[in-house]
N, C-alpha and C positions, 0 to 999 in steps of 0.2 A: 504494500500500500504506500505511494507516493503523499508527500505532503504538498501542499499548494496556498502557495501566498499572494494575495492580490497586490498590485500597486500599493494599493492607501494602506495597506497591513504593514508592508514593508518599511514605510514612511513613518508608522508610528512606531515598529520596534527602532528603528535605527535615530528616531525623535528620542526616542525612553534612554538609549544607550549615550546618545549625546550631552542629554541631561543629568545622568547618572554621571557622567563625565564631569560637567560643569560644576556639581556639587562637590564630589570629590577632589575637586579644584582649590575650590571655596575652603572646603575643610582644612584642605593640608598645609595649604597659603596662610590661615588665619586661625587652626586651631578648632573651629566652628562652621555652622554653616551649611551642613546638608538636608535638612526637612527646609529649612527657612529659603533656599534655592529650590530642591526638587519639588517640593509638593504644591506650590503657587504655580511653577512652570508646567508642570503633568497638568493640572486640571485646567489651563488651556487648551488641551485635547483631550482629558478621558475627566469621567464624573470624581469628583474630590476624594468623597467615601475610595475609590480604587487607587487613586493619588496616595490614598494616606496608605492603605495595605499592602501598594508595591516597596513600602520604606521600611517594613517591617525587619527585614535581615540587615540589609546595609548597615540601617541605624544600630540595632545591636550587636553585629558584630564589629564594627567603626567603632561606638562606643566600650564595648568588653575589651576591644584591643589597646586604644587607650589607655584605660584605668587599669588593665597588668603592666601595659608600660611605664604609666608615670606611676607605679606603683601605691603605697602612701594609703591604702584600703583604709584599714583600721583609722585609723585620722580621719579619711573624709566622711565616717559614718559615725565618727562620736562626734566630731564639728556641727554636721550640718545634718542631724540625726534628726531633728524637728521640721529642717526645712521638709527632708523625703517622706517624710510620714505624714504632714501638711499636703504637701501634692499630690501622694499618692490618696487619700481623702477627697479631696477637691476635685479631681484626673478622675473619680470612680463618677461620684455623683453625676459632673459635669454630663460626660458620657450618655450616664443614663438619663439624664432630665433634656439629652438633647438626640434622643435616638431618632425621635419620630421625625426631624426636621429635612425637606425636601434638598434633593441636590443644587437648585440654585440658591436656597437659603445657606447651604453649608460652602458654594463659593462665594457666598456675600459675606460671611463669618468670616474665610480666609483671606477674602480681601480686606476686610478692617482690621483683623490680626495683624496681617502685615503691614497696613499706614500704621499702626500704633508700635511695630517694633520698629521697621526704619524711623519713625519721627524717635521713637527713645532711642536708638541707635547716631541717628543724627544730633542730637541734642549732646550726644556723649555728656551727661551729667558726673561732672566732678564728686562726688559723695563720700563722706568721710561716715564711718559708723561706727562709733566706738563701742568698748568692749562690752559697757555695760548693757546695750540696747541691742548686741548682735542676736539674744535668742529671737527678740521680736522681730528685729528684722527678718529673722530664717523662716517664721512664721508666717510674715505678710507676701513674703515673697513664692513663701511655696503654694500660697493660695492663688496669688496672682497665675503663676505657671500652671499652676493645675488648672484653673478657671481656663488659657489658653490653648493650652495642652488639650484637654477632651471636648473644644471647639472645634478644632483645628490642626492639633500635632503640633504646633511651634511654640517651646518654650523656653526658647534661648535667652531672650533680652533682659530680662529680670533676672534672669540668676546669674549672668554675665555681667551685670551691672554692678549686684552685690557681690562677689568674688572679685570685682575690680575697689571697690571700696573698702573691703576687707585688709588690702594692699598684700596679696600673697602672694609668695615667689613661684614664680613660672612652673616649678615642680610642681610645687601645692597646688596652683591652678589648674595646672592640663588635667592631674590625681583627682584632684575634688570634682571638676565641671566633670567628669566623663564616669565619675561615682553618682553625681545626683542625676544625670542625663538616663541612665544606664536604670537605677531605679525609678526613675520616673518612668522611663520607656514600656519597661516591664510590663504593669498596670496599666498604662493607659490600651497601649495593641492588645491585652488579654481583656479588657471591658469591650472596647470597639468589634472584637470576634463576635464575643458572649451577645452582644446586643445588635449584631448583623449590622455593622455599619461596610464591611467588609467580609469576603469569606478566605477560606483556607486556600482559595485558587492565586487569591492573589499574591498571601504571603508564599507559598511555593513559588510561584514566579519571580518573587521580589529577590529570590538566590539570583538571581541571572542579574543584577543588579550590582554584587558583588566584582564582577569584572569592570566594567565602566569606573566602578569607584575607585576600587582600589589603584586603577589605570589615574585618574585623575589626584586621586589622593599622594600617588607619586611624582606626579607631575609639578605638584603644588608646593610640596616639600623641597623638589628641586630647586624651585624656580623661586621660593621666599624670601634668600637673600638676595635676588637681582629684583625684587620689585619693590617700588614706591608703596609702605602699607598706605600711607596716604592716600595715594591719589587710587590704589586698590580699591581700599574702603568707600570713596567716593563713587568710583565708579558703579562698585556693588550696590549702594544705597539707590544711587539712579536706575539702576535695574530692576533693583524689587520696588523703588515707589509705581516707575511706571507698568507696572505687573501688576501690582497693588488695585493701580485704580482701573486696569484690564478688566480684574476679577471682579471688582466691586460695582462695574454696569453690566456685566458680562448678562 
């Protein structure tokens, strides 16, 4: 039995592999960055809900990989132990009180998720949080993420924000972000199964996804110290604002 691929089939595996590319890019270049790229860009050609369950592997195994390499386990899970248990809480409910909602409601969710991380991304807020206010902050912030997280899958900018205000060394940073990412991830792809916002077909597909990244996520690492983070980060932000507001009249 032969397989057979139309035109427009072909067009959207080799769309999926080029954007699994571009994330992977994102990531390696900046540390971050692969739901906040891929899943805005996907759901310009396929329904969001599929968007969000092709990221299923990528994102955890990207993230798992990560946090064995910047190692520092034990530290990022007594540090920011309120924050993941906050998210993971918020990432359940979210989920469920937002299962019923129609695919273009769920790319108008995605597209104001993402004006609201590029604009806190843009804004790059200076914030200082000192020691005595970090539980709360671990608190407000993993509700925030989780409230984003089981909208939409992106819950980058908050917790990047605070892990930047925290002022921790590059170690402790890559450790901890890919420790709370990792747990948050967890929960949230195990609710979105549970409540059919995706099915098993796609996270099996989403292995295939592993190639393009890893491809880009090397790329990215190469090519970190010959790029402007500046003028990067710019660029990136004008990507996803105008993506953003794609999604949000789509």
């Amino acid at each position: 039995m032969s397989l057979e691929f139309s035109p427009a089939q072909i067009v959207l595996w080799l769309s999926c592999a080029l954007f699994f590319t571009m994330g992977g890019f994102v990531k390696g270049t900046m540390g971050v960055g692969l739901p906040l790229v891929v899943v805005p860009t996907l759901s310009l050609l396929i329904p969001a809900p599929q968007a969000m369950g092709l990221l299923v592997v990528p994102v955890l195994i990207s993230n798992l990989w990560q946090a064995l390499e910047g190692g520092n386990v034990r530290y990022s899970i007594q540090r920011f132990g309120s924050l993941i248990v906050v998210q993971m809480a918020i990432t359940l409910l979210t989920v469920k009180y937002s299962s019923g909602l129609s695919v273009d409601n769920l790319n108008l969710l995605i597209g104001v998720s993402l004006l609201v991380a590029v604009g806190w991304m843009g804004l790059k807020p200076n914030v200082h949080v000192p020691p005595k206010f970090e539980h709360m902050a671990c608190i407000v912030v993993g509700a925030l993420a989780g409230l984003m997280g089981g909208l939409s899958s992106l819950t980058g900018p908050f917790i990047i924000t605070l892990l930047m205000a925290l002022k921790l060394s590059r170690e402790h940073f890559i450790g901890s972000i890919s420790i709370v990412y990792l747990a948050g991830s967890i929960p949230m792809y195990g609710a979105m199964l549970w409540y059919e916002r995706f099915g098993w077909t796609e996270v099996g597909l989403s292995a295939l996804g592993l190639i393009p990244m890893f491809l880009g996520l090397k790329m990215g690492k190469a090519l970190r110290q010959r790029l402007s983070e500046d003028l990067f980060r710019k660029l990136l932000l004008i990507y996803l604002f105008v993506l953003a507001i794609v999604l949000t009249l789509k």
